[in-house]
C-alpha positions as CSV (number, residue, x, y, z in Angstrom):
1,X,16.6,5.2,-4.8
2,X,15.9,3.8,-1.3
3,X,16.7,6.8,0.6
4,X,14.3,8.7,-1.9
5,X,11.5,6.5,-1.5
6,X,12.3,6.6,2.8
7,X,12.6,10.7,2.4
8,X,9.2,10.6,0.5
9,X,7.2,8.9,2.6
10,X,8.6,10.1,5.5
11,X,7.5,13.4,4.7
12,X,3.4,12.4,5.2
13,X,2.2,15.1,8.0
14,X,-1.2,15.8,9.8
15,X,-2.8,15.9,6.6
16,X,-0.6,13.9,4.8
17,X,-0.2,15.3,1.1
18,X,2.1,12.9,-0.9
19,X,2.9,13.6,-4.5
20,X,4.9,11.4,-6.5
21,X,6.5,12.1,-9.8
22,X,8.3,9.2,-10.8
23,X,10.4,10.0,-14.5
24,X,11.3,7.0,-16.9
25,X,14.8,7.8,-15.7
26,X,14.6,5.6,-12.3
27,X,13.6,2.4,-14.2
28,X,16.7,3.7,-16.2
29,X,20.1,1.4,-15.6
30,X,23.6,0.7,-16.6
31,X,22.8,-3.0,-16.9
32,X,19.8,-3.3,-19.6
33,X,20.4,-7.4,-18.7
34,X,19.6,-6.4,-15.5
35,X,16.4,-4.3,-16.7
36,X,14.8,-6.9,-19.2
37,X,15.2,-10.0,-16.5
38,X,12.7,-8.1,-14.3
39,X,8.8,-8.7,-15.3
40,X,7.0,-5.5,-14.8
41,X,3.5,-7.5,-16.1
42,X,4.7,-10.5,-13.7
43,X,5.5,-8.2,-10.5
44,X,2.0,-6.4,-11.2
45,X,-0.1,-9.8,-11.6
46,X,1.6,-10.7,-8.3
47,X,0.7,-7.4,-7.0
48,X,-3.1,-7.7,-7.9
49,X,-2.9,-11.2,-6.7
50,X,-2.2,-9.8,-3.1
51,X,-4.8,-7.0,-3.0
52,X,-7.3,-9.7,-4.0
53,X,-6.0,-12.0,-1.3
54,X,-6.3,-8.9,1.3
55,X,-9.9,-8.4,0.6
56,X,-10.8,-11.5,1.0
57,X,-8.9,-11.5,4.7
58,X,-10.8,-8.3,5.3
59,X,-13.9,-9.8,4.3
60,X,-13.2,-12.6,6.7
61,X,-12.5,-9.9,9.7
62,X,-9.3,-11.1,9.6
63,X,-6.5,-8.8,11.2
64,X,-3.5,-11.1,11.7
65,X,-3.8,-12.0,7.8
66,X,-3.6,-8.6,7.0
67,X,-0.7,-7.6,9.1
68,X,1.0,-10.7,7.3
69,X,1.2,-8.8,4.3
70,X,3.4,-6.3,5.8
71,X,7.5,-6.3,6.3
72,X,7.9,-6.2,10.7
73,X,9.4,-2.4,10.4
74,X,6.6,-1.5,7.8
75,X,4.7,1.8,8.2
76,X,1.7,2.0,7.7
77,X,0.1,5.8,7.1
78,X,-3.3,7.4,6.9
79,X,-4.7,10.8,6.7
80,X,-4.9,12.6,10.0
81,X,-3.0,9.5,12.2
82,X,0.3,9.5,13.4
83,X,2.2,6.8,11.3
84,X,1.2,2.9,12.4
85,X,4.6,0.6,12.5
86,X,5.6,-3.0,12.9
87,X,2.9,-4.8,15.1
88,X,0.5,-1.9,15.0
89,X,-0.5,-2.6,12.0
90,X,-2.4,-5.7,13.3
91,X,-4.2,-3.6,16.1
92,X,-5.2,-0.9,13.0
93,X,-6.5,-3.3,10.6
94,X,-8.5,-4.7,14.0
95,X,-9.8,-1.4,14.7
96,X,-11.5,-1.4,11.3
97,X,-12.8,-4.4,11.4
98,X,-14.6,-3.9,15.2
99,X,-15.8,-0.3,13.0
100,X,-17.6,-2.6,10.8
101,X,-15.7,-1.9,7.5
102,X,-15.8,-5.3,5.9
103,X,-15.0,-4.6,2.2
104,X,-11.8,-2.7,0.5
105,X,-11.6,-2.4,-3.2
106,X,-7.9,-1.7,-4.7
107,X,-7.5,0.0,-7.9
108,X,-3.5,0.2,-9.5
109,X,-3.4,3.2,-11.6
110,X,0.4,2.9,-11.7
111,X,3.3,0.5,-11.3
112,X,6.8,1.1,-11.3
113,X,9.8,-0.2,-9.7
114,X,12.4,-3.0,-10.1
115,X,13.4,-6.4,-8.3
116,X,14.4,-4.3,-5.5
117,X,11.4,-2.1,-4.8
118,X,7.7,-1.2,-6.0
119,X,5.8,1.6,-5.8
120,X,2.2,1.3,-6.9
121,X,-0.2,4.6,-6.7
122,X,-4.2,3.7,-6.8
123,X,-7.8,4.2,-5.6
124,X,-8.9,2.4,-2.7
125,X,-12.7,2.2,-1.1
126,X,-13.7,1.1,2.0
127,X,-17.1,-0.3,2.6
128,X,-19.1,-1.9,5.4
129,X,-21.3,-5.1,5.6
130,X,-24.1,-3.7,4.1
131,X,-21.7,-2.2,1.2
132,X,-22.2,1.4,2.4
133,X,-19.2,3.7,1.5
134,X,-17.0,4.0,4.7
135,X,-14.2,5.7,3.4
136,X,-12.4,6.4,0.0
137,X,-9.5,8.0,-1.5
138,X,-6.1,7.4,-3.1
139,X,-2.8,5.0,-2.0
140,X,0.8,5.0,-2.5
141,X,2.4,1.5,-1.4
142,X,6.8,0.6,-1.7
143,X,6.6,-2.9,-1.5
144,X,10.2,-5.1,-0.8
145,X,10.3,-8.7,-1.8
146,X,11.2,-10.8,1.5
147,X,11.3,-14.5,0.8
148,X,10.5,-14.4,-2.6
149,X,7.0,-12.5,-2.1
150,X,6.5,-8.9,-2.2
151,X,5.6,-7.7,1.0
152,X,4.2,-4.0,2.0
153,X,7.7,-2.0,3.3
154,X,5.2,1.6,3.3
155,X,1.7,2.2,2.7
156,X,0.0,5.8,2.7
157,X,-3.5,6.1,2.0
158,X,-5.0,9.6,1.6
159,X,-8.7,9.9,2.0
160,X,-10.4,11.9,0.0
161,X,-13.8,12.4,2.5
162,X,-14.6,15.7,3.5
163,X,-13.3,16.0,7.0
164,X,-16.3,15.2,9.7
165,X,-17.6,18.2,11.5
């Protein structure tokens, strides 16, 4: 499933169009021990306890903090960019703050995954100081658990703006 998930999102291109389809079959295993030990609602609390966590460090202009969430060989991808990696990420999540956007709201609209990986799908908005609509659109993010914390190993966000003429 790892190589999937790495074929997947290495596939993002200028215009990065990522579609997911993810059947009941890949939560599916031999081991149904192994299945019921691992806490979908658990993982998923965790989950919206990190987004909330990030918007507060993006309230606070705070680009280190952000970059903290990520694993060191995470990517990082966004609509007409060539893909951010490692310590990039900082830099990009800097960039946006000295752009003014000071606010990001992070809406799951899917979870699915197991104690190795996560994939969450979901709206995202990005807004400035005076809460005016920067940019929105939707997300795909595989997070990896490092140290007992799930951590962002890719994270695609597809804006759905009309492109700026």
């Amino acid at each position: 499933m790892k190589k999937l998930i790495q074929t997947i999102l290495k596939m993002a291109s200028l215009f990065l169009i990522i579609t997911i389809v993810i059947s009941t079959g890949c939560q599916q295993q031999t081991d149904d021990t192994k299945t019921a030990a691992f806490d979908m609602q658990k993982a998923k609390s965790f989950i919206d306890s990190i987004n909330t966590k990030f918007s507060g460090e993006l309230r606070d202009g705070d680009s280190v903090a952000l970059a903290s969430h990520y694993w060191p060989d995470a990517e990082f991808l966004l609509s007409n960019r060539e893909p951010i990696k490692g310590k990039d990420i900082i830099s990009a999540w800097g960039g946006l703050i000295k752009m003014g956007v000071r606010d990001i709201t992070l809406s799951i609209t899917d979870i699915t995954g197991d104690e190795n990986f996560l994939i969450t799908t979901g709206l995202y908005e990005l807004k400035d100081a005076n809460k005016t609509l920067v940019d929105k659109g939707s997300y795909v993010v595989v997070w990896k658990p490092q140290n007992g914390e799930w951590k962002k190993y890719r994270d695609a966000g597809i804006t759905s703006m009309p492109a700026a003429k």
